[in-house]
Backbone as XML, in Angstrom:
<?xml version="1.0"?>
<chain id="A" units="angstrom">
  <residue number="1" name="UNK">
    <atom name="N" x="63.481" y="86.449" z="9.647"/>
    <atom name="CA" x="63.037" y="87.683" z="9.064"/>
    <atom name="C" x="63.470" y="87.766" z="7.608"/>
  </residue>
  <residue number="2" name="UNK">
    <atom name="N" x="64.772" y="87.213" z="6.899"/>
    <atom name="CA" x="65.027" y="86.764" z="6.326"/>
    <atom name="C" x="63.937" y="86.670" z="5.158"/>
  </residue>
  <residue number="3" name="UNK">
    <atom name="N" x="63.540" y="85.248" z="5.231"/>
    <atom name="CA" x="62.495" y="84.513" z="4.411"/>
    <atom name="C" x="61.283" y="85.386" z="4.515"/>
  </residue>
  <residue number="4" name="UNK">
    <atom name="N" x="60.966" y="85.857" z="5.307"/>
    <atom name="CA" x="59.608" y="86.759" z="5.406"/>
    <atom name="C" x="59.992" y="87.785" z="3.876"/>
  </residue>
  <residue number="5" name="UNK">
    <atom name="N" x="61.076" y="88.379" z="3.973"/>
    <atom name="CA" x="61.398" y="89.792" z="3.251"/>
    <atom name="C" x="61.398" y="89.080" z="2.130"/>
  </residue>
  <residue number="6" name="UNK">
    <atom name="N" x="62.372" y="88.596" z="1.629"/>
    <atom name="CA" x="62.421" y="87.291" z="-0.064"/>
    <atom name="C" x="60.873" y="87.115" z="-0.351"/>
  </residue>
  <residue number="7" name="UNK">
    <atom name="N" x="59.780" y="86.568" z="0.494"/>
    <atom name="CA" x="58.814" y="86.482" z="0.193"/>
    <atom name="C" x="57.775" y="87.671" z="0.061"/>
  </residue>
  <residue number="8" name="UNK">
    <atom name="N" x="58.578" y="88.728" z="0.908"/>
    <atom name="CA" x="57.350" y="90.012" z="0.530"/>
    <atom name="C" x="58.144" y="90.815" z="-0.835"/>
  </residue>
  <residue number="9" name="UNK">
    <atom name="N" x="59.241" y="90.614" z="-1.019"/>
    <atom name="CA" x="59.989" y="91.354" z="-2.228"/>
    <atom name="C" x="59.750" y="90.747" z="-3.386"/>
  </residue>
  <residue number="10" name="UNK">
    <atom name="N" x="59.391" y="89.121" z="-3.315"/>
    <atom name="CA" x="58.647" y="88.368" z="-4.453"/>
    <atom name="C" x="59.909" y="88.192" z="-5.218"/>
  </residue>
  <residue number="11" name="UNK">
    <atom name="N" x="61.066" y="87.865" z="-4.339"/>
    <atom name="CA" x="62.423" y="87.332" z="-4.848"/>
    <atom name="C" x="62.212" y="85.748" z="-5.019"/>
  </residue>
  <residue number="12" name="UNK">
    <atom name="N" x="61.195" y="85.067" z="-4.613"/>
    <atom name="CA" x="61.173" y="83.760" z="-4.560"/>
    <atom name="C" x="59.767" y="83.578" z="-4.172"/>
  </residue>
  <residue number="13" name="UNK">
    <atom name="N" x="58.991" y="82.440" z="-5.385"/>
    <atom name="CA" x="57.881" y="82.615" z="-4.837"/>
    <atom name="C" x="57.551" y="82.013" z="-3.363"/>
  </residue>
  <residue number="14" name="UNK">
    <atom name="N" x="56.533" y="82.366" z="-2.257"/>
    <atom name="CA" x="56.425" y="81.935" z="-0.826"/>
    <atom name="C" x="56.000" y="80.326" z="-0.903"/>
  </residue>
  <residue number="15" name="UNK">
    <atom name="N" x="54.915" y="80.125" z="-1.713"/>
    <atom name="CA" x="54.771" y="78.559" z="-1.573"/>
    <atom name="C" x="56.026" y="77.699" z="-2.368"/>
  </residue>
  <residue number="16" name="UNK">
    <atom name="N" x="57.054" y="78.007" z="-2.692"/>
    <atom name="CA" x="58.143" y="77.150" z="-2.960"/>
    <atom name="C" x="59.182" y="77.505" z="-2.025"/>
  </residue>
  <residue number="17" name="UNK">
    <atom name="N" x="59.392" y="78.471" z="-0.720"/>
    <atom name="CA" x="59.808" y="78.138" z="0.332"/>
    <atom name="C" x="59.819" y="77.334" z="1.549"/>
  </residue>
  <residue number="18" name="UNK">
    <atom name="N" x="60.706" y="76.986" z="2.242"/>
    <atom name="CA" x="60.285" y="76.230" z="3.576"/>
    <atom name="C" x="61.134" y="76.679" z="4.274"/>
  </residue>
  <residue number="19" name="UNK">
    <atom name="N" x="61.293" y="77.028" z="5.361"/>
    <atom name="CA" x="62.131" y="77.595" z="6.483"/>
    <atom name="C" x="61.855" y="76.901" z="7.427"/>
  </residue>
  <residue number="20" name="UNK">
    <atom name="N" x="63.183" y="76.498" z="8.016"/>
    <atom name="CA" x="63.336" y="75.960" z="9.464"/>
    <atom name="C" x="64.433" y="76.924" z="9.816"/>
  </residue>
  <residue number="21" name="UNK">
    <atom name="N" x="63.925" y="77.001" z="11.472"/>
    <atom name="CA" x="65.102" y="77.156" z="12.173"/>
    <atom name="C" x="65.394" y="76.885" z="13.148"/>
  </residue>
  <residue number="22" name="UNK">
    <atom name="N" x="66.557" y="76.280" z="13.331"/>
    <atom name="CA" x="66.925" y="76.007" z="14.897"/>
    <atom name="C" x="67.320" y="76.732" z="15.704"/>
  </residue>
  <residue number="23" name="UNK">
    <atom name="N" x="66.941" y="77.227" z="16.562"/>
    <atom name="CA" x="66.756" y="77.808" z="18.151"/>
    <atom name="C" x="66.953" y="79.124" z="17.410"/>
  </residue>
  <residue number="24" name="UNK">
    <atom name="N" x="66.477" y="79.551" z="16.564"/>
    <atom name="CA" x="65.798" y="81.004" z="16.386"/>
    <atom name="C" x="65.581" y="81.749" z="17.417"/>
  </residue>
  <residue number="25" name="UNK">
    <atom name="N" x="66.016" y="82.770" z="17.682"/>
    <atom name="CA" x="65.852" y="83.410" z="18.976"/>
    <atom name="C" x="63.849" y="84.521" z="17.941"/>
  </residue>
  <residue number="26" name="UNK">
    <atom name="N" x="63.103" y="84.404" z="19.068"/>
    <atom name="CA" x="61.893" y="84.909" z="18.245"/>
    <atom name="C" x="62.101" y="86.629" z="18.643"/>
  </residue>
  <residue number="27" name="UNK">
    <atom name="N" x="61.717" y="87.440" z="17.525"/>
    <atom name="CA" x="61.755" y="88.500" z="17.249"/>
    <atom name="C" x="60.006" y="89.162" z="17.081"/>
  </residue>
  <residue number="28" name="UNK">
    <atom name="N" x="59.764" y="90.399" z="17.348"/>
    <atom name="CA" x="58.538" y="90.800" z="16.687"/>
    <atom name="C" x="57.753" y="90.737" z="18.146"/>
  </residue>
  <residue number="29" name="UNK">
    <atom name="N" x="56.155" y="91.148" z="18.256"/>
    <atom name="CA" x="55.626" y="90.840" z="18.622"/>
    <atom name="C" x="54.595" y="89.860" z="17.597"/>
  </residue>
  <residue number="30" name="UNK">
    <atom name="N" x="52.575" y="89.895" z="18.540"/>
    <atom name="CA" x="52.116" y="88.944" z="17.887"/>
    <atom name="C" x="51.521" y="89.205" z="16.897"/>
  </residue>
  <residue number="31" name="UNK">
    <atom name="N" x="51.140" y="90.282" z="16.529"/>
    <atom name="CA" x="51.167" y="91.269" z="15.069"/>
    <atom name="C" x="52.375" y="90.508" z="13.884"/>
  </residue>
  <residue number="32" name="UNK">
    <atom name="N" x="53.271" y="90.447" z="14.525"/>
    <atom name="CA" x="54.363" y="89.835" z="13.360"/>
    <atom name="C" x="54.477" y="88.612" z="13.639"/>
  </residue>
  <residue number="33" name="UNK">
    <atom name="N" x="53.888" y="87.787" z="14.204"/>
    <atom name="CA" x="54.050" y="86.403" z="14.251"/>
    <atom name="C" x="52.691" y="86.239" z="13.035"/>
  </residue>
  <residue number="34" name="UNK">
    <atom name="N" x="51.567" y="86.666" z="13.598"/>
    <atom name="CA" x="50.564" y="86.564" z="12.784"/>
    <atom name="C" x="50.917" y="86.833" z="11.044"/>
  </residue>
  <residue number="35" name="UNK">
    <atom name="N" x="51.653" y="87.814" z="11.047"/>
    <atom name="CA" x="52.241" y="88.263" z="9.245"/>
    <atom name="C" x="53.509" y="87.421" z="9.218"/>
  </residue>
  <residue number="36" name="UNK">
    <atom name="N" x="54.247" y="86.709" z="10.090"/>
    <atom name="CA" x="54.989" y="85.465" z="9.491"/>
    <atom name="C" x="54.117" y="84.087" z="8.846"/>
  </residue>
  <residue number="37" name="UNK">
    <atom name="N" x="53.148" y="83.913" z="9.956"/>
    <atom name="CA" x="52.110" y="83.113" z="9.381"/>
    <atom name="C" x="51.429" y="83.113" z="7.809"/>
  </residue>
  <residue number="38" name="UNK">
    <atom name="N" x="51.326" y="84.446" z="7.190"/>
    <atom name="CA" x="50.259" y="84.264" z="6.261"/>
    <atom name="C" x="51.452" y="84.656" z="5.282"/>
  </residue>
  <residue number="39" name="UNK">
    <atom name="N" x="52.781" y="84.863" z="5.403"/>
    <atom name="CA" x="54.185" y="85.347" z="4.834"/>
    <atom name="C" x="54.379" y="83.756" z="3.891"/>
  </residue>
  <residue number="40" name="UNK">
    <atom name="N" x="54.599" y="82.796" z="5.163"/>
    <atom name="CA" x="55.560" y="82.019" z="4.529"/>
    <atom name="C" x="54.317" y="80.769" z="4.542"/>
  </residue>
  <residue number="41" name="UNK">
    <atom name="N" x="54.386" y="79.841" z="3.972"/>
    <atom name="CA" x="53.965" y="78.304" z="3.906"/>
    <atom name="C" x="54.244" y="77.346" z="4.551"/>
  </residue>
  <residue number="42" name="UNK">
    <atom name="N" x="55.373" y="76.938" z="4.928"/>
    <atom name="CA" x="55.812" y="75.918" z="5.131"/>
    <atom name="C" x="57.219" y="76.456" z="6.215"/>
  </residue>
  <residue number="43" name="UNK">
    <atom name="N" x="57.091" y="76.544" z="7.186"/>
    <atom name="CA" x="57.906" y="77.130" z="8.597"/>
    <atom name="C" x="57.862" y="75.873" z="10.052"/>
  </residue>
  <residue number="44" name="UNK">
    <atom name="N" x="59.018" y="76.224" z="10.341"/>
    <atom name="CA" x="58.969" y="75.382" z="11.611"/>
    <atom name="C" x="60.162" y="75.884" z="11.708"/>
  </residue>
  <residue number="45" name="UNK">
    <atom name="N" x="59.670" y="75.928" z="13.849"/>
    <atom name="CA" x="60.730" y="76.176" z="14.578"/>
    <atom name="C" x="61.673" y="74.866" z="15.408"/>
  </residue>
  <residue number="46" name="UNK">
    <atom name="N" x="62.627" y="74.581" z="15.250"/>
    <atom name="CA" x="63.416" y="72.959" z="16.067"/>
    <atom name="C" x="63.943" y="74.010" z="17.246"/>
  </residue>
  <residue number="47" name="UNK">
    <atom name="N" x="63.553" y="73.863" z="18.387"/>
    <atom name="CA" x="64.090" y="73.684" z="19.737"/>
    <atom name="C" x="64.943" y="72.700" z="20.449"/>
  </residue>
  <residue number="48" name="UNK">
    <atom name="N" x="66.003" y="73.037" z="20.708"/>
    <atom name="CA" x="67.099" y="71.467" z="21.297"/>
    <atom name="C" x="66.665" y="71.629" z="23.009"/>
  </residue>
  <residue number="49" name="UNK">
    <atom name="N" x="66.155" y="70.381" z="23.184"/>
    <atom name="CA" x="66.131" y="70.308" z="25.068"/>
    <atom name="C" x="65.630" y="71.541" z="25.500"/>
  </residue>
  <residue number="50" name="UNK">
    <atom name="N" x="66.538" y="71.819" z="26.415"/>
    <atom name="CA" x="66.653" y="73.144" z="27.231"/>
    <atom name="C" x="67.024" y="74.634" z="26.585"/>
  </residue>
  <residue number="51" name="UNK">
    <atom name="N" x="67.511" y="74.710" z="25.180"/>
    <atom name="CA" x="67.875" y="75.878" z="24.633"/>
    <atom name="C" x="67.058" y="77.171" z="24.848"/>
  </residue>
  <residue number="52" name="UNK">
    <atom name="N" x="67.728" y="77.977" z="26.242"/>
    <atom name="CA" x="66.986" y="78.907" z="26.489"/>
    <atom name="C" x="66.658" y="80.253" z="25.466"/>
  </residue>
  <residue number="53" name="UNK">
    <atom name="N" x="67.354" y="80.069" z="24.217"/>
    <atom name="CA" x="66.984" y="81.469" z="23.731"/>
    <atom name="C" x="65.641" y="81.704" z="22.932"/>
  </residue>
  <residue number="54" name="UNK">
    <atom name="N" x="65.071" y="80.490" z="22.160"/>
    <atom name="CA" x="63.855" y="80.574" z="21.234"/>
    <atom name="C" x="62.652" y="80.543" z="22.055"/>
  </residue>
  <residue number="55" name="UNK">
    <atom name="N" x="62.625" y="81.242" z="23.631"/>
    <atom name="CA" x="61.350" y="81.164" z="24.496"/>
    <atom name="C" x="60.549" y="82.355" z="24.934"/>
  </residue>
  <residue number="56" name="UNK">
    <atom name="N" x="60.868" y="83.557" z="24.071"/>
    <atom name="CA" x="60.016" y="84.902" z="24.590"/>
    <atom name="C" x="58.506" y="85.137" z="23.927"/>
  </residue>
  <residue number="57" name="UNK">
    <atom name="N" x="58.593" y="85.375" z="22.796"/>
    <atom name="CA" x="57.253" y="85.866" z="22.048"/>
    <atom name="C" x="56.560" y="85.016" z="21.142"/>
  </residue>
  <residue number="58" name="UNK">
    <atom name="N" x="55.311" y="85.156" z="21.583"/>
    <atom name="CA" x="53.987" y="84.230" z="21.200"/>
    <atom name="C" x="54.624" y="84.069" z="19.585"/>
  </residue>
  <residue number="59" name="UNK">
    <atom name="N" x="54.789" y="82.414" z="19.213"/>
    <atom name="CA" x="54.441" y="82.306" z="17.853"/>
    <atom name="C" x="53.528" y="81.329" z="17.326"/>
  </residue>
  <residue number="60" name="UNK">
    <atom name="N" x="52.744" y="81.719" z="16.218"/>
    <atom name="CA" x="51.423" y="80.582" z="16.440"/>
    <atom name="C" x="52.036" y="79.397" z="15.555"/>
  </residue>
  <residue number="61" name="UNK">
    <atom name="N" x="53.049" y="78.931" z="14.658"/>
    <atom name="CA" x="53.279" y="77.814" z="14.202"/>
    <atom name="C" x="54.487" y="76.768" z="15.021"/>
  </residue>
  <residue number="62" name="UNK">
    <atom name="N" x="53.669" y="75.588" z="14.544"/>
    <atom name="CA" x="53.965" y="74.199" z="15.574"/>
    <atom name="C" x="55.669" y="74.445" z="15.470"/>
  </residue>
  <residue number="63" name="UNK">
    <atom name="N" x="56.387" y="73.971" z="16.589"/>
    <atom name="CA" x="57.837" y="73.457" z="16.965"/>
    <atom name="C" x="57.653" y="72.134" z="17.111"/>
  </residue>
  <residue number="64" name="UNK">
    <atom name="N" x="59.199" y="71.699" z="16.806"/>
    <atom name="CA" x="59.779" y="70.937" z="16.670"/>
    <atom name="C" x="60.427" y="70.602" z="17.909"/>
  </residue>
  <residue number="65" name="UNK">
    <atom name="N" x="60.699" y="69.530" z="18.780"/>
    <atom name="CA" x="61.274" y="70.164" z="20.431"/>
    <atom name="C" x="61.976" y="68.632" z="20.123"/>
  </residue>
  <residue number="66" name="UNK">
    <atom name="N" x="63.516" y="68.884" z="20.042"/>
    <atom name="CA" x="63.828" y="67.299" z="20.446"/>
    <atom name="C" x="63.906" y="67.213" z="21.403"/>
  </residue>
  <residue number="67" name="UNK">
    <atom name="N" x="63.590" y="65.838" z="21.563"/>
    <atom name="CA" x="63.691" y="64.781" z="23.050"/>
    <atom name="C" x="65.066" y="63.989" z="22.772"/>
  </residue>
  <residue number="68" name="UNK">
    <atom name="N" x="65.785" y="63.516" z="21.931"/>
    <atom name="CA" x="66.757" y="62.997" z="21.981"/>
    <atom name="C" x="66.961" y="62.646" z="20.097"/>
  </residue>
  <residue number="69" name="UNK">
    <atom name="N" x="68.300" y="62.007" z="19.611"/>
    <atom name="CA" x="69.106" y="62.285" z="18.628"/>
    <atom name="C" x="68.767" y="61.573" z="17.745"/>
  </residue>
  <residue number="70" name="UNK">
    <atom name="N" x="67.956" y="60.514" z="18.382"/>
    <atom name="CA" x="66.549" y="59.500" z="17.212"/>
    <atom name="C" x="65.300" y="60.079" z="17.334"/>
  </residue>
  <residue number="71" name="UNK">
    <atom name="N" x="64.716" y="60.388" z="17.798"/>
    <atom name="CA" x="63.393" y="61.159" z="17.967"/>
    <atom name="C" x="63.076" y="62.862" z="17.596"/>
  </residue>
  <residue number="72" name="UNK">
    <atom name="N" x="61.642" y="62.919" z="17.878"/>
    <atom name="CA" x="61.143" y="64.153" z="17.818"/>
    <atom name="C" x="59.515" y="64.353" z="18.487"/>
  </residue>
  <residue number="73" name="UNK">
    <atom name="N" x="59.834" y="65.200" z="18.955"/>
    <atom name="CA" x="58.326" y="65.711" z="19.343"/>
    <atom name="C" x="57.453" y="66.941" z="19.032"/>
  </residue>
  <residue number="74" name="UNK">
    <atom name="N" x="56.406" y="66.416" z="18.413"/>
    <atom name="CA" x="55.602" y="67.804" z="17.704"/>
    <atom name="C" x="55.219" y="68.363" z="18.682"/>
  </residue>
  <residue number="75" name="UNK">
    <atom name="N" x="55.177" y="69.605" z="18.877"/>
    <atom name="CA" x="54.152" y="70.587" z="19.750"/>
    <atom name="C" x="52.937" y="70.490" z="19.316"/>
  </residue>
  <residue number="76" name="UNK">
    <atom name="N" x="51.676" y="69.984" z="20.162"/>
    <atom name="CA" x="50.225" y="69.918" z="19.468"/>
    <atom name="C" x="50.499" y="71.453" z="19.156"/>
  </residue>
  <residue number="77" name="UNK">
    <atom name="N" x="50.312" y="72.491" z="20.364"/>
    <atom name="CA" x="49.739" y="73.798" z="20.094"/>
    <atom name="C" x="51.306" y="74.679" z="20.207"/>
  </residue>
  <residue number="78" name="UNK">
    <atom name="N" x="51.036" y="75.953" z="19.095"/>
    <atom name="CA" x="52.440" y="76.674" z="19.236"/>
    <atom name="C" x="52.875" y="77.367" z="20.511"/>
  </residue>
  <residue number="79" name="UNK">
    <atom name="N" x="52.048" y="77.616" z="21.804"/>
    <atom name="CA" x="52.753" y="77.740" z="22.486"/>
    <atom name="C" x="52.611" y="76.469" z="23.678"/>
  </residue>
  <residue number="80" name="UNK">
    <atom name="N" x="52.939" y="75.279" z="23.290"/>
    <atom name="CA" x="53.125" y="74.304" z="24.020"/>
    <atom name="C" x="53.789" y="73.783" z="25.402"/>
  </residue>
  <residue number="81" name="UNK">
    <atom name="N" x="52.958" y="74.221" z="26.968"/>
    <atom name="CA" x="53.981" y="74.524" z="28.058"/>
    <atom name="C" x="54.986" y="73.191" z="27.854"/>
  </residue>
  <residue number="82" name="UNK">
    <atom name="N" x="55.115" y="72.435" z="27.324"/>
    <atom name="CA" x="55.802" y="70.916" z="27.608"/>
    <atom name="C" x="56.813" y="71.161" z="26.802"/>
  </residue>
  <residue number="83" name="UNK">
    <atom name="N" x="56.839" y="72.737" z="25.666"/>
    <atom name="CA" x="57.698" y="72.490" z="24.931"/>
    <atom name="C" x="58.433" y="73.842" z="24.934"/>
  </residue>
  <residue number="84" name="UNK">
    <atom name="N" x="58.123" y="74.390" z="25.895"/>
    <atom name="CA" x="58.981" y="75.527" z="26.559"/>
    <atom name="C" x="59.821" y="75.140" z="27.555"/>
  </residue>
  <residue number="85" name="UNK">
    <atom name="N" x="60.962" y="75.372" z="27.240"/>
    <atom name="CA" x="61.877" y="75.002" z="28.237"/>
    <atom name="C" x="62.598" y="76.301" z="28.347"/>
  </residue>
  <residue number="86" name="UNK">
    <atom name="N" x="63.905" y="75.934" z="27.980"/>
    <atom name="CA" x="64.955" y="77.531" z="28.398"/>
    <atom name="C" x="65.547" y="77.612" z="29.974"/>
  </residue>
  <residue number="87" name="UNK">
    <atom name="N" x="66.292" y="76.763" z="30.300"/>
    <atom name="CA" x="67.231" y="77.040" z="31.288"/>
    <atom name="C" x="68.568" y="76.307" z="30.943"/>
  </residue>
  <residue number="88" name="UNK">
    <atom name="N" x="68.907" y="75.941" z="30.140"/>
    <atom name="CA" x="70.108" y="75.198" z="29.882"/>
    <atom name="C" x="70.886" y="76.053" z="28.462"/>
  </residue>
  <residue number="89" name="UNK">
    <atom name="N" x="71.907" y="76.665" z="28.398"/>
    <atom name="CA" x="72.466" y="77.587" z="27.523"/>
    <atom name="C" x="73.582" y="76.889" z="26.937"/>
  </residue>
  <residue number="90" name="UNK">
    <atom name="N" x="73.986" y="75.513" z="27.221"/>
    <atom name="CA" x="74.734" y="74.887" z="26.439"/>
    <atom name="C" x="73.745" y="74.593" z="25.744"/>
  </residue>
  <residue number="91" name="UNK">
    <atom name="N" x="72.705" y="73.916" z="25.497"/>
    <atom name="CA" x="71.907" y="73.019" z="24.495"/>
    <atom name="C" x="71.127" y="74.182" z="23.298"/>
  </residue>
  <residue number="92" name="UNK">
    <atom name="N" x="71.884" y="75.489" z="23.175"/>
    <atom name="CA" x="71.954" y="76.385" z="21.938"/>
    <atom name="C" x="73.121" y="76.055" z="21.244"/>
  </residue>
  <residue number="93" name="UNK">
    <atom name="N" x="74.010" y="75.662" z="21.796"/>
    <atom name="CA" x="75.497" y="75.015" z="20.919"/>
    <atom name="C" x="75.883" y="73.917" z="20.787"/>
  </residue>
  <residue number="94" name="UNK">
    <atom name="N" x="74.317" y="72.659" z="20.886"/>
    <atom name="CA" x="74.644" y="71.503" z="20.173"/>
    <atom name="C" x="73.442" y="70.943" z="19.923"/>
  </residue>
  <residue number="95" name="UNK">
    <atom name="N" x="72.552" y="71.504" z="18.829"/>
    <atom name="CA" x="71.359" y="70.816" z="18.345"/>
    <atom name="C" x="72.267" y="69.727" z="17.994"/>
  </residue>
  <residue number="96" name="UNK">
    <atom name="N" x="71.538" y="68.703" z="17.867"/>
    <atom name="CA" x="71.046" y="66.890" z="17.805"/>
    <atom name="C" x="73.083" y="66.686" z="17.750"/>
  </residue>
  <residue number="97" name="UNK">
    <atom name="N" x="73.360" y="66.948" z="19.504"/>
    <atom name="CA" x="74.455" y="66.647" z="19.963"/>
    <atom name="C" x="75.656" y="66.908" z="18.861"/>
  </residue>
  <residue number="98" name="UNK">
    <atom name="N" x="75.679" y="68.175" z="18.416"/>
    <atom name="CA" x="77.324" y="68.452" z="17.669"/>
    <atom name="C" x="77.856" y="69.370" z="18.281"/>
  </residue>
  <residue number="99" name="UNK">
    <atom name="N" x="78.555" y="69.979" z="17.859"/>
    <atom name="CA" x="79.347" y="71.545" z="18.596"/>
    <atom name="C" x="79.921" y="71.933" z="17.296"/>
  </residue>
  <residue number="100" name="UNK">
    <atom name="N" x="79.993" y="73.250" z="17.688"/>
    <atom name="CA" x="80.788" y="73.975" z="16.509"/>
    <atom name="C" x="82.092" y="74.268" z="16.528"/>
  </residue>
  <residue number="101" name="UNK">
    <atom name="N" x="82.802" y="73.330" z="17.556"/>
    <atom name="CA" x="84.145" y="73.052" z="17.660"/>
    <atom name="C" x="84.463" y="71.742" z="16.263"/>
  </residue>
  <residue number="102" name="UNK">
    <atom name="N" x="83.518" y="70.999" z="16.441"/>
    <atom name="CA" x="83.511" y="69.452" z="15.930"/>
    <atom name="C" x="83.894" y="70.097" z="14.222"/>
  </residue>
  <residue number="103" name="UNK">
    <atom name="N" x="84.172" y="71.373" z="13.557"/>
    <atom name="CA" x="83.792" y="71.810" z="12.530"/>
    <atom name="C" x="84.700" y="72.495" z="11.565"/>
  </residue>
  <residue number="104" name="UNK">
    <atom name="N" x="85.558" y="72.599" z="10.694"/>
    <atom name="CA" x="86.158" y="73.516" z="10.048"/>
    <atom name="C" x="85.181" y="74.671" z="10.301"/>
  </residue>
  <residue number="105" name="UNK">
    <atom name="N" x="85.479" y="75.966" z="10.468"/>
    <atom name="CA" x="84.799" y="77.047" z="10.107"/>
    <atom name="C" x="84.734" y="77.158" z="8.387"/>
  </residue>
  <residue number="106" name="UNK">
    <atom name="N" x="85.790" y="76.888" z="7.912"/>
    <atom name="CA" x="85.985" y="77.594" z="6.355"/>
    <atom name="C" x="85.225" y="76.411" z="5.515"/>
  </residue>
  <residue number="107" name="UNK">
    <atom name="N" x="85.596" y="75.285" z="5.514"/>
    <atom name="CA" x="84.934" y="73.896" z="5.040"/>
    <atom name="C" x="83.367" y="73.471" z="5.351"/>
  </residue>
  <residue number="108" name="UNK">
    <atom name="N" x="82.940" y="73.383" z="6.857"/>
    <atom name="CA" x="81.778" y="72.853" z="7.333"/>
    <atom name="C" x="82.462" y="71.483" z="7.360"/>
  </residue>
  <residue number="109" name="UNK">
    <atom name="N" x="83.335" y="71.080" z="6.875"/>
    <atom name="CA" x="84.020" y="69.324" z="6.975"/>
    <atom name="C" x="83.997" y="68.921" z="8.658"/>
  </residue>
  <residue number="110" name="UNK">
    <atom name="N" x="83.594" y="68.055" z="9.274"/>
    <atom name="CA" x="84.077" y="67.528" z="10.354"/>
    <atom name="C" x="85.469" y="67.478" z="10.296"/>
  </residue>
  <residue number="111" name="UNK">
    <atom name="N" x="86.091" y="67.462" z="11.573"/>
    <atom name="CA" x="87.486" y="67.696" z="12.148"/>
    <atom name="C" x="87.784" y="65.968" z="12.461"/>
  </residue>
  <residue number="112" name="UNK">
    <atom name="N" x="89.232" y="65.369" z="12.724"/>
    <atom name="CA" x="89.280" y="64.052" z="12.592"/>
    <atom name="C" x="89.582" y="64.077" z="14.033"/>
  </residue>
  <residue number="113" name="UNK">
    <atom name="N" x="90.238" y="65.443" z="14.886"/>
    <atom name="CA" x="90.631" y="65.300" z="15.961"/>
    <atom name="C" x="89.565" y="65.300" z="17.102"/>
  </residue>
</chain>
């Protein structure tokens, strides 16, 4: 929602944005999916595995769904049944296998322990 607002406040122009997000939990109905669409340019959603939270409301641009930590799989269509998942609630706390233990909070530095 973020990037939507920057781009309707004309804080940044929209075609020199790109937004990703990972496991975005989706907000809005399809009224506002449709005005994220014509908002931003260049958007994509990354889904990890099973991460049940980014699976409620219709959004019409393609995801990103990994299959594993070398790969990727495009969603032909945005609501792709192969790429709806959502029963696994660890795999929201380790896109492409990290944890946010593995992490300084204050740094972002990896930890040695």
């Amino acid at each position: 929602m973020t990037a939507v607002k920057i781009a309707q406040l004309q804080w940044w122009p929209p075609s020199q944005m790109f937004f990703v997000g990972y496991g975005t939990p989706r907000c809005g109905n399809e009224d506002f999916a449709y005005y994220v669409d014509k908002s931003l340019a260049d958007k994509f959603r990354v889904n990890w595995y099973a991460d049940p939270i980014p699976t409620q409301i219709l959004h019409k641009k393609e995801k990103v769904f990994g299959i594993e930590y070398t790969g990727e799989k495009k969603c032909k269509l945005p609501e792709d049944n192969a790429c709806l998942t959502g029963n696994n609630p660890s795999d929201h706390h380790s896109y492409y296998d990290t944890k946010g233990t593995m992490y300084n909070d204050v740094t972002c530095k990896g930890n040695d322990f």
